[in-house]
C-alpha positions in Angstrom: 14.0 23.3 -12.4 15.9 23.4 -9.3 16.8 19.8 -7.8 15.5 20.8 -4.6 12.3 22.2 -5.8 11.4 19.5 -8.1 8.4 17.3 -7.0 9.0 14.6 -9.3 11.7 12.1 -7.8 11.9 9.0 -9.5 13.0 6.3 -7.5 12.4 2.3 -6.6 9.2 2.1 -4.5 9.3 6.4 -4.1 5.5 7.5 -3.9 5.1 10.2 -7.0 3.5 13.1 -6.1 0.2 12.3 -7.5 -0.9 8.9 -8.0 -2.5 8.8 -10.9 -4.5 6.3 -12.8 -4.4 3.4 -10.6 -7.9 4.1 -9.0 -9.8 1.3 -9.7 -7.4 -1.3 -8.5 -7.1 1.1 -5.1 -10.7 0.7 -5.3 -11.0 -3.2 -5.8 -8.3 -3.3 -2.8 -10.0 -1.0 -0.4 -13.5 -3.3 -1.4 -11.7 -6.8 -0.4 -10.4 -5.4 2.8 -13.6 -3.7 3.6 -15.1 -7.5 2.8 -12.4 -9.6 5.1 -12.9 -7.1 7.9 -17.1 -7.2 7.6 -16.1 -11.4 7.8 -16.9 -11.8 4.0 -15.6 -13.5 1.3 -12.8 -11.7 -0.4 -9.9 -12.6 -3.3 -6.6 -11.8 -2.3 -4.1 -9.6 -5.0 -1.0 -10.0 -7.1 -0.3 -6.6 -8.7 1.5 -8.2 -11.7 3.7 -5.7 -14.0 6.8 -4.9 -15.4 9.4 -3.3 -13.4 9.4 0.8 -12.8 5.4 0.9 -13.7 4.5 1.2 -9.8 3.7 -2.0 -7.9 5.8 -1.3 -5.2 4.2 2.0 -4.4 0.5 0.2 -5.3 1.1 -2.3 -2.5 2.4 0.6 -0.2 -0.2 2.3 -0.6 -3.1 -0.7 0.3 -1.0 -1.6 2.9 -1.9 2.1 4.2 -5.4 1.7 3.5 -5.4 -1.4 5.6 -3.4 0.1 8.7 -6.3 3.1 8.5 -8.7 0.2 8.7 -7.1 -1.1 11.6 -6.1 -4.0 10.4 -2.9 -5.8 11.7 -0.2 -5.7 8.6 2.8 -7.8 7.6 5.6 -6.0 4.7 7.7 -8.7 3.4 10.5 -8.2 0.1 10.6 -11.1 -1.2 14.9 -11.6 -2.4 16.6 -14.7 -4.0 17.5 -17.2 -2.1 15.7 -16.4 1.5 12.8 -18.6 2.7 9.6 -17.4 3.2 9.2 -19.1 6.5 12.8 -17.1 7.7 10.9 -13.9 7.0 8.0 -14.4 8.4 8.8 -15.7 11.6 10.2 -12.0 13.1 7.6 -10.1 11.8 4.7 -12.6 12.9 6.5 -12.9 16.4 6.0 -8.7 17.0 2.2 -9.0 15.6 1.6 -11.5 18.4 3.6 -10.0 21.3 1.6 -6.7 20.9 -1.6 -8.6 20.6 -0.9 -10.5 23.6 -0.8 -7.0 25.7 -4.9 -7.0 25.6 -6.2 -8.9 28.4 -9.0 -10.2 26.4 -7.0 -12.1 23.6 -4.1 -13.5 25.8 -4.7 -17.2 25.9 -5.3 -16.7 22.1 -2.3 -14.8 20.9 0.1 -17.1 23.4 -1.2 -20.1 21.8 -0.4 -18.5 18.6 2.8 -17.7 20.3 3.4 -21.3 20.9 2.8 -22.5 17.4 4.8 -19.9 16.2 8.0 -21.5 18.0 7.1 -24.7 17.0 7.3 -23.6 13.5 10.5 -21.4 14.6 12.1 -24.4 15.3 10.4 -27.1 12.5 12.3 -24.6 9.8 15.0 -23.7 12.1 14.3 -20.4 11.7 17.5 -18.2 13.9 17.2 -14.6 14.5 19.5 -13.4 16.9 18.6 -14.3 20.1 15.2 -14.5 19.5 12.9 -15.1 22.6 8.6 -16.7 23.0 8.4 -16.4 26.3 6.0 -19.5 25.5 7.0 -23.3 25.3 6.4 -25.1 21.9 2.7 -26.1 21.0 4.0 -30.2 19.9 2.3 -30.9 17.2 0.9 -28.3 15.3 2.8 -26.7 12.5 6.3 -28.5 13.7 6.1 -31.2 10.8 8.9 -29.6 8.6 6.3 -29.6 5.5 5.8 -26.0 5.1 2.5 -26.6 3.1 1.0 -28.4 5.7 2.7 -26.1 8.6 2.2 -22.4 7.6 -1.9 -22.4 7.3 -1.6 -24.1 10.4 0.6 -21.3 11.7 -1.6 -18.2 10.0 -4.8 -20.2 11.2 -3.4 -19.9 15.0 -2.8 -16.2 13.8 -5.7 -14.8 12.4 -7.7 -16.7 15.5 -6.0 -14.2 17.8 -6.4 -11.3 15.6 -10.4 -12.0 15.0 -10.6 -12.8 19.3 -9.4 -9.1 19.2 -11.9 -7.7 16.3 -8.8 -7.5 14.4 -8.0 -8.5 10.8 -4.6 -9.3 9.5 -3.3 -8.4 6.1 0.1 -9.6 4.5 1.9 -7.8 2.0 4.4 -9.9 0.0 7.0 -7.9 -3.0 8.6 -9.3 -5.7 6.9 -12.8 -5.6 8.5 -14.3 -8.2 11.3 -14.7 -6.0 9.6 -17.4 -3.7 10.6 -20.8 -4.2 8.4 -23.0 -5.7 7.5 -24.9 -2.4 6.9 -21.4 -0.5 4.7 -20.1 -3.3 2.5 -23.1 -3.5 2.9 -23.3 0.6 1.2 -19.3 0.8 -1.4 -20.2 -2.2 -2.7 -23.5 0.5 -2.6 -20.8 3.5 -4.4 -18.3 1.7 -7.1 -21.1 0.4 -7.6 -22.0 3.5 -8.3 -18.7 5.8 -11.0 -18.4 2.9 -12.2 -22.0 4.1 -12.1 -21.4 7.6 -13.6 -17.6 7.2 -10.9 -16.3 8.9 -9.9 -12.7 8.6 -6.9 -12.7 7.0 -6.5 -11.1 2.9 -3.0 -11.3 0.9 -1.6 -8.8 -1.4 1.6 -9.5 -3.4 3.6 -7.9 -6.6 5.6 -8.9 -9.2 6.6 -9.7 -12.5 3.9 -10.7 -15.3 5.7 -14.2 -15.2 3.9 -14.3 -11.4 0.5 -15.4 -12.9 1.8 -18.4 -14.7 3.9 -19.9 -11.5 1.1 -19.1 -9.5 -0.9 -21.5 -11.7 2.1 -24.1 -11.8 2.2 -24.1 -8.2 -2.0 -24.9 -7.6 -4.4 -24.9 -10.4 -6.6 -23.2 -8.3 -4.5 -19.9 -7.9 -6.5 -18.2 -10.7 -9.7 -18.3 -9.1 -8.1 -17.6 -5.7 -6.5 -14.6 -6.6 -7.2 -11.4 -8.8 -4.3 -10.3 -11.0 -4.4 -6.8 -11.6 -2.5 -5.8 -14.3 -0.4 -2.1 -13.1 1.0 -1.2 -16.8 1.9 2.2 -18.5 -0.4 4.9 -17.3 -3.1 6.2 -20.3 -1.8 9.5 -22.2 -4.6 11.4 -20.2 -3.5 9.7 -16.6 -0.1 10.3 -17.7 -0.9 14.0 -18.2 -2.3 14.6 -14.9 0.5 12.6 -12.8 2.1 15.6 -14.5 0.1 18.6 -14.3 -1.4 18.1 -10.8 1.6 18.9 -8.8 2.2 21.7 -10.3 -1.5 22.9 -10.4 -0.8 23.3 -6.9 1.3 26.1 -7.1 -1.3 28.8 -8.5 0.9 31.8 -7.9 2.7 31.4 -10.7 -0.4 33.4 -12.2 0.4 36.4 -10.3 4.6 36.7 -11.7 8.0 36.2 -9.7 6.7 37.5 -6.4 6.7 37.9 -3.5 2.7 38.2 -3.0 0.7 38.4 -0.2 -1.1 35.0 1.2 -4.7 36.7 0.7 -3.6 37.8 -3.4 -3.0 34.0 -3.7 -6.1 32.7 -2.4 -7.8 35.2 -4.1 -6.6 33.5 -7.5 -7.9 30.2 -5.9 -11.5 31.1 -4.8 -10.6 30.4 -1.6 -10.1 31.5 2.0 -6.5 32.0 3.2 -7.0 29.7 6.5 -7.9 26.7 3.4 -4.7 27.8 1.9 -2.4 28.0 4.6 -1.9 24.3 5.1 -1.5 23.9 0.9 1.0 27.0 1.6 2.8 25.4 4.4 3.1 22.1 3.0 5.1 24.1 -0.2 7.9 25.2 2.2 8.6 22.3 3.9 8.7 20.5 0.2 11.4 23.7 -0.2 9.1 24.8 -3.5 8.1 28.3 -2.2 9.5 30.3 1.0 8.2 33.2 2.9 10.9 36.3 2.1 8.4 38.5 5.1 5.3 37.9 7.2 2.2 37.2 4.9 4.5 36.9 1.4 5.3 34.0 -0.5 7.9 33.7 -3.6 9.3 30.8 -5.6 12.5 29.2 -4.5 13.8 29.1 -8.4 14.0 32.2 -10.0 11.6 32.7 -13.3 9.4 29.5 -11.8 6.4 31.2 -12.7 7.3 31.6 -16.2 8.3 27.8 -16.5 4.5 27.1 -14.4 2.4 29.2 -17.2 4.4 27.1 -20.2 3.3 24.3 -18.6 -0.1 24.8 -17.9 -1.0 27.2 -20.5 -4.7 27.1 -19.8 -4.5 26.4 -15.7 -7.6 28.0 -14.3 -8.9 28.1 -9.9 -11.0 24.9 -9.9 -10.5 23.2 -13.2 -8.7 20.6 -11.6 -11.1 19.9 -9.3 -14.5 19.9 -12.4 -12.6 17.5 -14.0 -12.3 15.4 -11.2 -16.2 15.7 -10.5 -16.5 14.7 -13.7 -14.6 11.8 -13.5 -16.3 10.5 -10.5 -19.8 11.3 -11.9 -18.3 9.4 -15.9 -17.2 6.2 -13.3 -20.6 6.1 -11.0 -22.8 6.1 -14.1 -20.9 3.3 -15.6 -20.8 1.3 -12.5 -24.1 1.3 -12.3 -25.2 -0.2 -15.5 -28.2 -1.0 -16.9 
């Protein structure tokens, strides 16, 4: 297959083109923040797996869930050697500035201001020539003890964020990078927005070793957090992280090409204005290309050949039964006796 064709790119973090068989942790993710934005009791997540299987791209894609659900997000990497309270400090101070724009929540999101350059300058935290536009709050998370100072800091946070019927979700990769005293220090926070009923849910990933220091760090950790476990996909998951992209290209049934638009959605059972976007999508990806007005051909010569060995027994709308199917299997099961 051509390079520039192909719609399979391996990669650290690179979203396949079909995400499959990770839809019940999506599902459990999508629940808690659906929860923590309703102001109910939620566990937070640590994706835990080896590395390659997909937790990058997992936490990716909650973090897009929660951005749909208008929730106020924090990305953090997690690498050797960096404190947790260096890389949160930036991030946190951007969160609040454009909170502080709504006339409403300004007295809220300045006093979170405030505490946030308290802690700034408790952990002497230096970015640049970074700016408050707010004096220090004395008192309040300035004690150098980062387990007593950061849910004080996220509490002052999540305050401003619920004044503005926000929430506020923070997204933490490769965990098992945080010191000890930052893990146990964001296990305390994390207990305590759940005290407090604050908005506020946590989502991390890393290594399978995660769960264990977690524990290490506060005994409580297991019952504070679910650990999904994001490991090899099942043979029939497998299969369809395979088949699906390329299920999308049902021209292949018709030969080399060029055919017309209406030939192809023909093939599909559909109309050509529900294929047009499927079909312009195709040639920006640099799979097909449009040789004359209304025609569409391959990009790789003898594609459709390589398509029909591949899908021997591809039919219009199989892919979508056996989705139904799926849902239908999963909703009778969840529904139990």
């Amino acid at each position: 297959m051509n390079s520039a064709s192909n719609p399979f790119a391996p990669g650290a973090g690179t979203p396949p083109p079909e995400l499959a068989g990770r839809d019940r942790i999506i599902e459990e993710a999508r629940v808690a923040l659906a929860r923590v934005r309703a102001g109910r009791p939620a566990r937070s997540q640590m994706l835990l797996g080896l590395r390659g299987v997909g937790k990058t791209v997992l936490l990716n894609r909650i973090a897009g869930i929660a951005a749909e659900e208008r929730y106020l997000t924090v990305l953090l990497e997690a690498p050797e050697g960096r404190s947790l309270a260096e890389m949160l400090v930036p991030p946190l101070r951007k969160l609040l500035f454009k909170l502080s724009r709504g006339e409403r929540v300004q007295t809220r999101a300045r006093r979170a201001l405030a505490v946030l350059r308290s802690f700034a300058a408790a952990f002497k935290v230096s970015v640049g020539e970074i700016e408050f536009g707010v004096e220090p709050e004395v008192g309040t998370a300035d004690s150098g003890s980062l387990e007593a100072d950061l849910p004080e800091l996220l509490l002052a946070v999540a305050a401003a964020a619920k004044e503005a019927e926000r929430a506020v979700a923070l997204f933490v990769d490769e965990v098992q990078y945080l010191s000890a005293e930052d893990l146990a220090a964001l296990i305390v926070s994390v207990h305590r927005m759940g005290q407090k009923g604050r908005p506020f849910v946590f989502f991390g990933a890393g290594l399978p070793q995660l769960a264990a220091l977690a524990g290490e760090a506060k005994s409580y950790a297991e019952r504070l957090f679910a650990f999904p476990d994001v490991g090899p996909l099942a043979a029939d998951a497998a299969a369809e992280a395979i088949r699906q992209p390329i299920r999308r290209r049902a021209m292949a049934e018709l030969g080399p090409g060029p055919h017309r638009s209406g030939d192809i959605a023909r093939l599909l059972g559909e109309p050509v204005t529900a294929v047009a976007p499927l079909r312009n999508g195709l040639i920006r990806k640099g799979m097909i290309y449009s040789p004359a007005f209304g025609d569409t051909a391959f990009t790789v010569p003898m594609f459709d050949e390589f398509m029909r060995r591949s899908i021997p027994d591809w039919s219009p709308g199989a892919a979508e039964a056996r989705r139904e199917k799926g849902k239908k299997r999963r909703a009778a099961k969840g529904a139990g006796p």
